[in-house]
N, C-alpha and C positions, 0 to 999 in steps of 0.2 A: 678701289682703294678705300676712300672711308665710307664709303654705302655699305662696302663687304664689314669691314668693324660695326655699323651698326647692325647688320644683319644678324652678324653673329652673336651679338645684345641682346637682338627681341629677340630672335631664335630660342638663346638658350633660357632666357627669361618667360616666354611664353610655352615652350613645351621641355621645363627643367623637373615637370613629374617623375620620381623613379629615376633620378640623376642623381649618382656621388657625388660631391665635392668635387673632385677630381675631373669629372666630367663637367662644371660647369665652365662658362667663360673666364678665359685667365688673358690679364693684360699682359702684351707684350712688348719685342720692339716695335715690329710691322707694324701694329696698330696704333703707338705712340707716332711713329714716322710720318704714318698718313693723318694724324690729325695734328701735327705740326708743320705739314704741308698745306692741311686746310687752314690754320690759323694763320698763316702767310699771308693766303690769300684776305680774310677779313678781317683780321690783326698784326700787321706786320708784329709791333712790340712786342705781345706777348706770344709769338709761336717759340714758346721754349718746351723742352719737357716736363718740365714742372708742369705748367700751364695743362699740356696735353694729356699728363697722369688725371690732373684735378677734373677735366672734363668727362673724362672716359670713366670715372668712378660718379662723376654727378649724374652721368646719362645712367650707368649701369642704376644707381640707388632711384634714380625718377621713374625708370622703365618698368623696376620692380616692384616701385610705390604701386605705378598705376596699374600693373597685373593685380592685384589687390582692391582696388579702389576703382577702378575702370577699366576692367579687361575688354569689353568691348571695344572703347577706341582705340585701346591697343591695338586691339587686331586689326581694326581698320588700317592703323598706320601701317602695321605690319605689313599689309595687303598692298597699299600703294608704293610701297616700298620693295616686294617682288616684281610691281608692274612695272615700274621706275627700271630696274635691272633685266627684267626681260626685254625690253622695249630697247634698249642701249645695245 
């Protein structure tokens, strides 16, 4: 649920070389859904959509700062973050 929205963040953030537009990550509902599910759990108040849009654009702009600014721990995260999912 939301591991898979952030996957598909670094994903397309870290290998969006030679990617249209079109091709890059687009918010949707599914991924609004599940991170209004996670805000439940550690914000009751604010798990609204609102809320959920504003996260998933602050992840998308921080993820893409640090591709630029720190692509190594990117990738690290990146890294623990497929082990996290295979592991499940």
């Amino acid at each position: 649920m939301i591991l898979s929205t952030w996957e598909s963040i670094f994903t397309n953030v870290l290998y969006n070389n030679g990617m249209t537009k079109s091709d890059r990550y687009e918010m949707n509902e599914k991924d609004i859904d599940s991170v209004i599910r996670f805000l439940k759990t550690i914000d009751p108040k604010n798990a609204t959509p609102e809320m959920a849009i504003v996260l998933l654009e602050h992840l998308q702009a921080t993820v893409h700062t640090m591709s630029h600014k720190d692509p190594e721990t990117l990738l690290k995260i990146y890294n623990e973050l497929k082990q996290k999912k295979a592991v499940k």
